[in-house]
C-alpha positions, 0 to 999 in steps of 0.5 A: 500500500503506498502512502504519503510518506513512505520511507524515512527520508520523507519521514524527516521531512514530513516532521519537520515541516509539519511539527506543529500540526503533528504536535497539536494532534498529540496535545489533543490525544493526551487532553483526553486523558491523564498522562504519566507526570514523567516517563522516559522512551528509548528509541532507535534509528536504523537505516530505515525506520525509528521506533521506541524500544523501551518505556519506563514511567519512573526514571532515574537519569534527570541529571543526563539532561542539559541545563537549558532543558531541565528549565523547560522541565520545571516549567512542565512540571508547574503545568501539571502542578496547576492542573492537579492542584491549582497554586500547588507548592509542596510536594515530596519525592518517594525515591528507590531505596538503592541510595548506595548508587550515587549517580542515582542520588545525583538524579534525585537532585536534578529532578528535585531541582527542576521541580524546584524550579517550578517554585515548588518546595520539595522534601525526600521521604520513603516509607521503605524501613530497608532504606534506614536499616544502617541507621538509627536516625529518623533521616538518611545524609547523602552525598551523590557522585557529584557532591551534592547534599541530600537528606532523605526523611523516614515516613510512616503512614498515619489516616491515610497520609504520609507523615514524618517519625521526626516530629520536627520535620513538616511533610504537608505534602500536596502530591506525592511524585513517586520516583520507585518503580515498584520491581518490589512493591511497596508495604503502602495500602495505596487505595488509603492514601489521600494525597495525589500520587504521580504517576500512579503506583499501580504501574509499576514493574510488578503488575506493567508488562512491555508486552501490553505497551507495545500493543497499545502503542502498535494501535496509537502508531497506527491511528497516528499514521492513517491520520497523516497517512504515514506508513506505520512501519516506519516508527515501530518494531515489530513484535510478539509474546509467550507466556509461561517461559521458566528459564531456570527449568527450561519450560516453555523455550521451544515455545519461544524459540519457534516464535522466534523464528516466526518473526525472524522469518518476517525479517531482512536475512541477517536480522536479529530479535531482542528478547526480553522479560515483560517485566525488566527494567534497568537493562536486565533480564534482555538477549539478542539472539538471531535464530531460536535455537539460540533460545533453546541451547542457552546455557546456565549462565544466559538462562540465569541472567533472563530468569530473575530481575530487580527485586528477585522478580520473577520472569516468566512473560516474554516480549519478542520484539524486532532488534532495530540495529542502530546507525547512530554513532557518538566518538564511533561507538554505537548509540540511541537516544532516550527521551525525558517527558513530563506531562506528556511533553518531551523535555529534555534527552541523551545519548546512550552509548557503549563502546562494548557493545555492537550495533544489534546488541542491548546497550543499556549494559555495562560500559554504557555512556551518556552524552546530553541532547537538547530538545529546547530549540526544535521548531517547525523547518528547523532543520539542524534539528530534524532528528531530535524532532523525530525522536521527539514524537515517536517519545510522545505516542509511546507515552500517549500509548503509556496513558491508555495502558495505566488507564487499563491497569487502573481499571483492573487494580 
C-alpha cells in the first residue's frame, strides 16, 4: 500500500515541516486523558525506520539532561502542578531505596531541582524501613557522585497520609511524585492514601508488562499514521509474546524459540530479535539472539541472567520484539537516544552509548555512556534539528500509548 510518506527520508521531512500540526494532534490525544507526570522512551534509528524500544514511567537519569532543558522541565512540571492542584507548592519525592548508587542520588537532585524550579518546595521521604536499616536516625545524609547534599526523611503512614517519625520535620505534602518503580512493591495500602500520587503506583514493574505497551502503542502508531497517512512501519518494531517461559527449568523455550523464528522469518536475512522479560527494567533480564535455537541451547549462565530481575522478580512473560540495529554513532561507538517527558511533553534527552557493545546488541549494559541532547530549540523547518524532532514524537505516542495502558491497569487494580 503506498502512502504519503513512505520511507524515512520523507519521514524527516514530513516532521519537520509539519511539527506543529503533528504536535497539536498529540496535545489533543493526551487532553483526553491523564498522562504519566514523567516517563522516559528509548528509541532507535536504523537505516530505515525509528521506533521506541523501551518505556519506563519512573526514571532515574534527570541529571543526563542539559541545563537549558531541565528549565523547560520545571516549567512542565508547574503545568501539571496547576492542573492537579491549582497554586500547588509542596510536594515530596518517594525515591528507590538503592541510595548506595550515587549517580542515582545525583538524579534525585536534578529532578528535585527542576521541580524546584517550578517554585515548588520539595522534601525526600520513603516509607521503605530497608532504606534506614544502617541507621538509627529518623533521616538518611547523602552525598551523590557529584557532591551534592541530600537528606532523605523516614515516613510512616498515619489516616491515610504520609507523615514524618521526626516530629520536627513538616511533610504537608500536596502530591506525592513517586520516583520507585515498584520491581518490589511497596508495604503502602495505596487505595488509603489521600494525597495525589504521580504517576500512579499501580504501574509499576510488578503488575506493567512491555508486552501490553507495545500493543497499545502498535494501535496509537497506527491511528497516528492513517491520520497523516504515514506508513506505520516506519516508527515501530515489530513484535510478539509467550507466556509461561521458566528459564531456570527450561519450560516453555521451544515455545519461544519457534516464535522466534516466526518473526525472524518476517525479517531482512541477517536480522536479529531482542528478547526480553515483560517485566525488566534497568537493562536486565534482555538477549539478542538471531535464530531460536539460540533460545533453546542457552546455557546456565544466559538462562540465569533472563530468569530473575530487580527485586528477585520473577520472569516468566516474554516480549519478542524486532532488534532495530542502530546507525547512530557518538566518538564511533554505537548509540540511541532516550527521551525525558513530563506531562506528556518531551523535555529534555541523551545519548546512550557503549563502546562494548555492537550495533544489534542491548546497550543499556555495562560500559554504557551518556552524552546530553537538547530538545529546547526544535521548531517547525528547523532543520539542524530534524532528528531530535523525530525522536521527539515517536517519545510522545509511546507515552500517549503509556496513558491508555495505566488507564487499563487502573481499571483492573
Amino acid at each position: 500500500m503506498s502512502h504519503k510518506v513512505n520511507n524515512k527520508q520523507e519521514l524527516e521531512s514530513f516532521f519537520c515541516h509539519h511539527w506543529n500540526e503533528i504536535n497539536e494532534w498529540i496535545d489533543k490525544a493526551q487532553s483526553e486523558i491523564p498522562q504519566p507526570l514523567t516517563s522516559s522512551v528509548d528509541v532507535r534509528e536504523s537505516k530505515n525506520k525509528y521506533a521506541p524500544v523501551d518505556h519506563n514511567m519512573y526514571p532515574a537519569g534527570f541529571n543526563n539532561l542539559c541545563s537549558k532543558d531541565l528549565l523547560h522541565c520545571g516549567d512542565h512540571f508547574r503545568e501539571r502542578f496547576e492542573q492537579i492542584k491549582p497554586g500547588l507548592k509542596r510536594i515530596g519525592i518517594l525515591p528507590e531505596s538503592h541510595t548506595k548508587n550515587r549517580y542515582y542520588l545525583d538524579h534525585l537532585h536534578y529532578l528535585k531541582s527542576s521541580i524546584e524550579m517550578a517554585e515548588t518546595e520539595v522534601v525526600l521521604f520513603s516509607p521503605d524501613a530497608n532504606l534506614f536499616a544502617e541507621t538509627t536516625a529518623n533521616a538518611v545524609e547523602l552525598e551523590s557522585f557529584s557532591g551534592h547534599k541530600l537528606t532523605i526523611h523516614k515516613a510512616q503512614v498515619q489516616d491515610g497520609q504520609f507523615i514524618p517519625v521526626d516530629p520536627q520535620v513538616k511533610f504537608d505534602f500536596e502530591l506525592v511524585l513517586l520516583n520507585n518503580d515498584q520491581s518490589i512493591p511497596l508495604e503502602v495500602k495505596w487505595d488509603e492514601i489521600k494525597t495525589p500520587v504521580h504517576p500512579s503506583p499501580y504501574v509499576g514493574w510488578f503488575r506493567r508488562q512491555k508486552i501490553l505497551h507495545f500493543k497499545h502503542y502498535q494501535n496509537t502508531a497506527n491511528k497516528f499514521c492513517a491520520h497523516f497517512d504515514i506508513n506505520p512501519d516506519l516508527i515501530q518494531a515489530q513484535f510478539s509474546s509467550v507466556e509461561n517461559v521458566d528459564f531456570n527449568t527450561k519450560e516453555g523455550l521451544d515455545a519461544l524459540g519457534a516464535e522466534v523464528d516466526k518473526i525472524l522469518k518476517t525479517l531482512p536475512e541477517g536480522s536479529s530479535v531482542f528478547v526480553k522479560a515483560s517485566q525488566g527494567t534497568y537493562g536486565m533480564g534482555i538477549s539478542v539472539v538471531s535464530s531460536g535455537e539460540e533460545i533453546i541451547s542457552m546455557n546456565r549462565k544466559i538462562r540465569n541472567k533472563m530468569d530473575i530481575g530487580k527485586g528477585n522478580l520473577k520472569f516468566t512473560s516474554v516480549l519478542i520484539q524486532e532488534g532495530v540495529e542502530t546507525i547512530v554513532k557518538y566518538d564511533d561507538a554505537p548509540a540511541e537516544v532516550t527521551i525525558y517527558l513530563v506531562n506528556g511533553r518531551s523535555s529534555g534527552g541523551f545519548i546512550r552509548t557503549n563502546p562494548l557493545k555492537g550495533t544489534q546488541a542491548n546497550l543499556n549494559a555495562q560500559g554504557m555512556v551518556y552524552q546530553k541532547l537538547c530538545l529546547t530549540d526544535i521548531k517547525q523547518d528547523c532543520d539542524h534539528t530534524i532528528k531530535e524532532a523525530v525522536y521527539s514524537v515517536i517519545a510522545r505516542l509511546s507515552t500517549l500509548a503509556a496513558s491508555y495502558e495505566m488507564k487499563e491497569l487502573m481499571e483492573l487494580k
